[in-house]
C-alpha positions as CSV (number, residue, x, y, z in Angstrom):
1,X,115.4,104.1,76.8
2,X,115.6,106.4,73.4
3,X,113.2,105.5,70.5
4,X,112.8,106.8,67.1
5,X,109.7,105.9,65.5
6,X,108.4,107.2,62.2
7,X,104.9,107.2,61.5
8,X,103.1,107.5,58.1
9,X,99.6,108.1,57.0
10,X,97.9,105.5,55.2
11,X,98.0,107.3,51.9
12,X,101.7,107.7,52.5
13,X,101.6,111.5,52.0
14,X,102.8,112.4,55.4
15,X,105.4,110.8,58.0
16,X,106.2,112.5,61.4
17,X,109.7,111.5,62.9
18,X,109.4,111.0,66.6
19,X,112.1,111.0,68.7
20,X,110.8,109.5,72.5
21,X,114.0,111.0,74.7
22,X,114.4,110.2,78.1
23,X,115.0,113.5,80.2
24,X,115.8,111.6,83.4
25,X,117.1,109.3,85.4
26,X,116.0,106.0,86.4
27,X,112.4,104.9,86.5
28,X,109.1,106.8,88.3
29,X,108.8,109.8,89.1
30,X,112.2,110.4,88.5
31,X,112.3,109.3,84.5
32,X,110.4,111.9,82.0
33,X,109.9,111.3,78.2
34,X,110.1,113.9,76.1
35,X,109.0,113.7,72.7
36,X,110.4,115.7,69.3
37,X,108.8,115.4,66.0
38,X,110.0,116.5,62.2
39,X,106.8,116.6,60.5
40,X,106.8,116.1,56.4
41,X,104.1,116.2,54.3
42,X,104.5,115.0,50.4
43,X,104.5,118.7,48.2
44,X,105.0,121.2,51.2
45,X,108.2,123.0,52.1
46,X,110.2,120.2,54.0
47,X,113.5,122.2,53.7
48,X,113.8,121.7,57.6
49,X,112.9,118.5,58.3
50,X,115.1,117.0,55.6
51,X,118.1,118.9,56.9
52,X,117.7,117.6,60.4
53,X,117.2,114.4,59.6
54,X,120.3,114.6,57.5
55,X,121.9,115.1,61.1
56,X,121.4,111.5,61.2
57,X,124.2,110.1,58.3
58,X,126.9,108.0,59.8
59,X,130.1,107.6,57.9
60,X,131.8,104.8,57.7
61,X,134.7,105.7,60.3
62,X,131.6,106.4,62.5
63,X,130.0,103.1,62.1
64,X,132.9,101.0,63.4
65,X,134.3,97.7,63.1
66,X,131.5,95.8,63.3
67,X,129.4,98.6,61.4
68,X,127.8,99.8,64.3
69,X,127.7,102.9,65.9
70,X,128.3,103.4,69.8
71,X,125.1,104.5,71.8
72,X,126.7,108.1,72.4
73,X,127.6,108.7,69.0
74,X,123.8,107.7,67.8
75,X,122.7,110.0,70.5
76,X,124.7,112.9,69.7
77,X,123.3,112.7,65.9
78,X,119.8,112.2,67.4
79,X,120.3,115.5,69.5
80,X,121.4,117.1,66.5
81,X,118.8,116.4,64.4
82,X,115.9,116.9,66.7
83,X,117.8,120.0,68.3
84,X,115.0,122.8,68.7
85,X,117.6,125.6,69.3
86,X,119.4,125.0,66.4
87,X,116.1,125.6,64.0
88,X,115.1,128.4,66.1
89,X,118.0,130.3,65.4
90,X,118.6,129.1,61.4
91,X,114.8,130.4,61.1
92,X,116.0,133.7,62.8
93,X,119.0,134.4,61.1
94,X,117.0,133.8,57.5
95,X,114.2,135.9,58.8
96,X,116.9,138.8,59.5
97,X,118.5,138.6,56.4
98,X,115.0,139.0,54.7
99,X,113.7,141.7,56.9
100,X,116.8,143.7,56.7
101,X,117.0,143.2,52.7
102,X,113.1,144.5,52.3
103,X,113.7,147.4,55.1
104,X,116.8,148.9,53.0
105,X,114.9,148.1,50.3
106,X,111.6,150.0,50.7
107,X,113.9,152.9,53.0
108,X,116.0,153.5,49.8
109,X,112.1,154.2,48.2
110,X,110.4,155.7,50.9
111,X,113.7,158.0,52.4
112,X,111.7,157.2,55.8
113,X,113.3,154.7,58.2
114,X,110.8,154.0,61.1
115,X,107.7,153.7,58.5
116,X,110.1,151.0,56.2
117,X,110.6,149.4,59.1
118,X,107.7,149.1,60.7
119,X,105.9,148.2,57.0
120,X,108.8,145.5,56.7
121,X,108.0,143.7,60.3
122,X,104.1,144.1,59.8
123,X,104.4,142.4,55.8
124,X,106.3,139.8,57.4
125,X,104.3,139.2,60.6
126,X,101.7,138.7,58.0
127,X,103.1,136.5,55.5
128,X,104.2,134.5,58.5
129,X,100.5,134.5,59.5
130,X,99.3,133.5,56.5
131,X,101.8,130.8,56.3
132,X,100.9,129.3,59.8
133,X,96.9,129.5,58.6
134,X,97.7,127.6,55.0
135,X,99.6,124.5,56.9
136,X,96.4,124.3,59.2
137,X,94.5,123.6,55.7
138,X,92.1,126.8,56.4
139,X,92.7,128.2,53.1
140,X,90.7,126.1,50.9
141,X,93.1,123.3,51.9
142,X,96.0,124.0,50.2
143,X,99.1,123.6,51.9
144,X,100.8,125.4,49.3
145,X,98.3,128.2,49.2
146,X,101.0,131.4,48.8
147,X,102.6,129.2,46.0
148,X,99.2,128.8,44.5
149,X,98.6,132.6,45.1
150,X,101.9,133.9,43.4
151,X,101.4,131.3,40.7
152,X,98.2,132.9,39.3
153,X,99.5,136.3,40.0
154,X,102.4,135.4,37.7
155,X,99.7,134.1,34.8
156,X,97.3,136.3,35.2
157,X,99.4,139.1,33.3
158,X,99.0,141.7,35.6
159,X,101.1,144.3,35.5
160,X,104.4,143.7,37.0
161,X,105.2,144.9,40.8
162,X,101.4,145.0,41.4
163,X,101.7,141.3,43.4
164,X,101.4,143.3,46.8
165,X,98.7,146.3,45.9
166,X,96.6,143.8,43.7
167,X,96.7,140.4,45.6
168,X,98.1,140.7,49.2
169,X,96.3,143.6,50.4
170,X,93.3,142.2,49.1
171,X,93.9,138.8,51.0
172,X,94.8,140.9,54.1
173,X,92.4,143.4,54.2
174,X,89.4,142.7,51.8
């Protein structure tokens, strides 16, 4: 009925954890699969997906006498791990924290709330843009492109503070 199935690339550099959960009841019309994946790819940010899947640790006392688990307690960690909700609102709550840190931030400069924070929410917007684009591989490939991007920045010996004026506008708007 439930199926967790892991598949890998055949270069080994990416898995995608696929859990096949039934969302009904019996079989037909009735019974509806619905699939969840945690995506990792070997050298990109895979904070997320090893955290759920860490979800999925028994303990000892939870493996039983025979070292088994019951059904429900497998599908309880299952849930967890492949919960959507519960990654929606981690993401959220870290994206608050960093938009209200760079809104007082740039308001403490600027003395002018409403421009900090709509400059805040557009940089971000942005960023989060850019971040979508480089895990589609549409920046020269690179997974890891705003790594790549602050790491020259950091050799080039620029001046320091210039990261935004010298580099980001220029990738936004040039």
């Amino acid at each position: 009925i439930e199926h967790l199935i892991c598949y890998v690339t055949s270069d080994a550099r990416q898995a995608a954890f696929v859990w096949a959960r039934n969302r009904g009841r019996g079989t037909g019309k009735g019974q509806n699969t619905e699939l969840r994946t945690l995506p990792f790819e070997v050298g990109s940010p895979a904070r997320t997906t090893i955290d759920q899947l860490a979800e999925l640790a028994f303990t000892p006392q939870d493996l039983g006498l025979f070292g088994e688990p019951p059904a429900g307690k497998v599908l309880a960690k299952l849930d967890a791990a492949f919960d959507v909700e519960a990654v929606t609102k981690a993401f959220y709550k870290g994206y608050r924290a960093i938009f209200d840190g760079l809104h007082k931030r740039l308001e403490s400069q600027t003395r002018d709330g409403r421009w900090s924070h709509d400059f805040a929410l557009q940089l971000l917007n942005r960023i989060m843009f850019l971040y979508f684009v480089q895990r589609k591989r549409w920046l020269g490939g690179d997974v890891n492109f705003s790594r790549t991007l602050w790491q020259a920045y950091r050799r080039s010996g620029r001046p320091a503070n210039t990261f935004y004026r010298d580099w980001l506008s220029v990738l936004f708007f040039e």
